[in-house]
Each structure stands twice: as C-alpha cells, then as structure tokens.
C-alpha positions in Angstrom: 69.5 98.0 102.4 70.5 95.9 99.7 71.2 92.0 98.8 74.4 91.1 97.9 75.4 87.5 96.6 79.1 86.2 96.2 79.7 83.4 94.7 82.8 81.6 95.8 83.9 81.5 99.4 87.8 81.6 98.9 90.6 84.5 99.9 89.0 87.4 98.0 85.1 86.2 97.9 85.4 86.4 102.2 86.6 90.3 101.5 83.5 91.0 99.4 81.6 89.3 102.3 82.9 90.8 105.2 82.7 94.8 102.4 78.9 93.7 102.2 78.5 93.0 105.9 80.6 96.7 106.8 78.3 98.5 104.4 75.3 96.8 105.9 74.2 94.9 103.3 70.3 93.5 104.5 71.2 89.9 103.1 74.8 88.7 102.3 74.3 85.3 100.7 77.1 83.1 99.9 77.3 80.5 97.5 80.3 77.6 97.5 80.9 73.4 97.3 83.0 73.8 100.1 80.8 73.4 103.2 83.5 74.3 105.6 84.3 77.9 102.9 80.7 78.1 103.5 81.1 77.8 107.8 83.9 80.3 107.6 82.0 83.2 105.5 79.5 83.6 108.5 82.9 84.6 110.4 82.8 87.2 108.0 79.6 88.2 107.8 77.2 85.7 105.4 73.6 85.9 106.6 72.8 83.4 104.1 74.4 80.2 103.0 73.9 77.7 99.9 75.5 74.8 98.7 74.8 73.7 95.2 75.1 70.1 96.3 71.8 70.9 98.0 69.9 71.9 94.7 69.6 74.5 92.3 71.6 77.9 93.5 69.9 80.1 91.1 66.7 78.9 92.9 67.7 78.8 96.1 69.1 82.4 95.8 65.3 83.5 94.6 63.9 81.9 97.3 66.0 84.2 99.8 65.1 87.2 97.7 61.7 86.7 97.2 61.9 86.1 93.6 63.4 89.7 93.4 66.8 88.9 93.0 69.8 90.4 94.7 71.0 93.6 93.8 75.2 92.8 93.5 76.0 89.3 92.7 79.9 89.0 92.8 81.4 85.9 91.2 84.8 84.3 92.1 85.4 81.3 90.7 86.5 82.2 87.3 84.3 79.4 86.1 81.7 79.6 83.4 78.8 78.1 85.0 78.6 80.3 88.4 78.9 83.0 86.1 75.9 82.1 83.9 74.0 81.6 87.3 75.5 85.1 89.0 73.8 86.8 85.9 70.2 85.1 86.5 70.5 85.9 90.5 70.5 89.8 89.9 67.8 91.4 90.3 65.9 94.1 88.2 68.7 97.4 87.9 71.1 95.0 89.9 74.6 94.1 88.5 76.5 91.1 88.2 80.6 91.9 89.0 83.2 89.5 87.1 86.1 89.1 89.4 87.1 85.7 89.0 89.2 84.9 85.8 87.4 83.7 82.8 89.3 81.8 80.4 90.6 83.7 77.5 88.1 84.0 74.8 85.3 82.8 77.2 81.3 84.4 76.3 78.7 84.9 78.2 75.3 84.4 76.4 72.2 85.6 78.1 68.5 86.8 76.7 68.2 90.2 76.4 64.2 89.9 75.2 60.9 88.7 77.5 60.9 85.0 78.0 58.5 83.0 78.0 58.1 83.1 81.6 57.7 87.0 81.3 61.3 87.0 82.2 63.0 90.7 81.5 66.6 90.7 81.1 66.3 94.3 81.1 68.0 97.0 83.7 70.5 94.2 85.2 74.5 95.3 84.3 77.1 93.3 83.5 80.6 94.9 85.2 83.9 93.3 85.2 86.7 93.8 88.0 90.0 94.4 87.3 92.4 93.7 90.7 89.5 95.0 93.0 88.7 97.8 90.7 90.4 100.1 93.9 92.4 103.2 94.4 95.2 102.3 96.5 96.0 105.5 97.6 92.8 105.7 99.3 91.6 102.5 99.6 94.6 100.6 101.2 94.9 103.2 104.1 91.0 102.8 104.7 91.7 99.0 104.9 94.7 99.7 107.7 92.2 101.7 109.2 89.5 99.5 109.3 91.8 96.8 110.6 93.6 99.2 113.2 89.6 100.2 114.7 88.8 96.2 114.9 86.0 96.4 112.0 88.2 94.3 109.7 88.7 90.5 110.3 92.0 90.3 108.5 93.3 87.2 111.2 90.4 84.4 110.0 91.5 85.1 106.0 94.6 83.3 107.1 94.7 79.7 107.2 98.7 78.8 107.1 101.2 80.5 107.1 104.4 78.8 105.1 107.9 78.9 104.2 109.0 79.8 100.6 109.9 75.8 99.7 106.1 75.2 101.0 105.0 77.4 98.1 103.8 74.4 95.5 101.7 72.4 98.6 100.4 76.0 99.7 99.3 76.4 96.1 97.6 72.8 95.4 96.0 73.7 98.8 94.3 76.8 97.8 93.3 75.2 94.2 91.3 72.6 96.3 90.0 74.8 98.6 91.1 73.5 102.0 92.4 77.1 102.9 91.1 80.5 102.4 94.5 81.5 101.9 98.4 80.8 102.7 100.8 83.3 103.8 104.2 82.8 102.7 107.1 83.9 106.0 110.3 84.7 104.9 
C-alpha cells in the first residue's frame, strides 16, 4: 500500500492518477493551481487534493503522510519549482519520476548530507521518464483491455473534441489549463 503524489493535474498527470488508483495506491494525492484540474482527478481516482494557493504543498503533502513522505512523487509540469518540491515530498527509499519537460540545460540542486533538521537525503531516487517509459507491445493492448473491461476512464480525459483549423485555440486551451485535453476529428 503505497503513497503516490502527482503533481500536475493535466492529460497525462490524470493517467498516472487513475495507474495509482488501478494499482491500489493507499493515498493518491494530487497537487495543481487549477481547482477545477484538481475536482476532475477525484474522477480518476485522487484521494487527496492540494492547491498551492492554499499554502505550502511540500507541507501540506507531509501532513497527509505523516511526515513520512510519499513513496512515488510524479511531476508534470515541466517547471522547475514543482520539481524541486516533488524531490522533498519523497519519502525515505521513495523516488521522484521526471515526466514533465525541463528546460534544456535545467539542474536540480538538492542536499545529499544531514540537515540541520536531521534531514537525510539519503535512499530517495531521482528517475526520469522518457514518453511513459512503456512497452507498447504490451502496454498499449493492456490499456485496450483495461478500457474494453470498464477499469479505464478514457471518456473524462476528453474535454473537446476539435476540427484541425481549431488546432491553435485547442492548444492555447490546454497551455492554460481549461481542458485536460483536446481531440482533434478529422
């Protein structure tokens, strides 16, 4: 039973919420500005919610784990910040996934000594995801699967669906986050 945390409620952080959930993750807490991205990944499985605007994520995250930490703490946003939190929300032998893209050259700084705190960096990972990290020829027909027996909420990731000129408003629209994500009819 283990604590997952994703960071960033858009297309692809809703599949690592609704993976977590299948896999029976024992908290699945989800972090995003978007309070209504926030509404829609309890569709998809978030037993947890919190909104930066409402303080401090890193410590709102330790107060859901009991100061423990979460075991997998996926981040989305490509942006430096959530990433620098993601890494201080995994727990002790937990892992921090980078999905979202960083910006070319971007580091990531983080103590690898005791803090002053008593803080051990120690035993946490570092991973980065490359385009899921899957094997299609196994994972893709597991997906159909899933979806064919019900346990795969493929209908609530689609917020529009849009004709090929719509494509630069369908864009702008995911950037801001007022969809999930477009689909684009032919």
């Amino acid at each position: 039973m283990e604590t997952v945390v994703v960071l960033g409620a858009g297309g692809v952080g809703l599949n690592a919420v609704q993976a977590s959930a299948l896999v029976g993750a024992r908290k699945v807490i989800v972090v995003d500005l978007n309070p209504a991205k926030l509404q829609l990944a309890t569709k998809f499985g978030a037993t947890h919610l919190v909104d930066p605007a409402d303080g401090d994520p890193v410590e709102q995250v330790n107060a859901l784990t009991g100061g423990l930490g979460a075991d997998h703490v996926f981040e989305f946003t490509g942006a430096k910040q959530p990433l620098v939190q993601a890494t201080a929300m995994v727990g002790r032998r937990g892992t921090t996934y980078v999905v979202g893209l960083q910006q070319l050259g971007e580091t990531l700084d983080f103590a690898v000594a005791p803090g002053i705190g008593g803080t051990i960096n120690f035993e946490k990972g570092v991973r980065g995801v490359r385009m899921g990290s899957v094997n299609v020829k196994v994972d893709i027909p597991y997906y159909a699967e899933l979806d064919a027996q019900g346990r795969f909420n493929l209908d609530d990731l689609v917020s529009n669906t849009i004709a090929l000129d719509d494509i630069t408003a369908g864009y702008e629209a995911v950037k801001i986050g007022a969809v999930a994500r477009n689909v684009i009819t032919f």
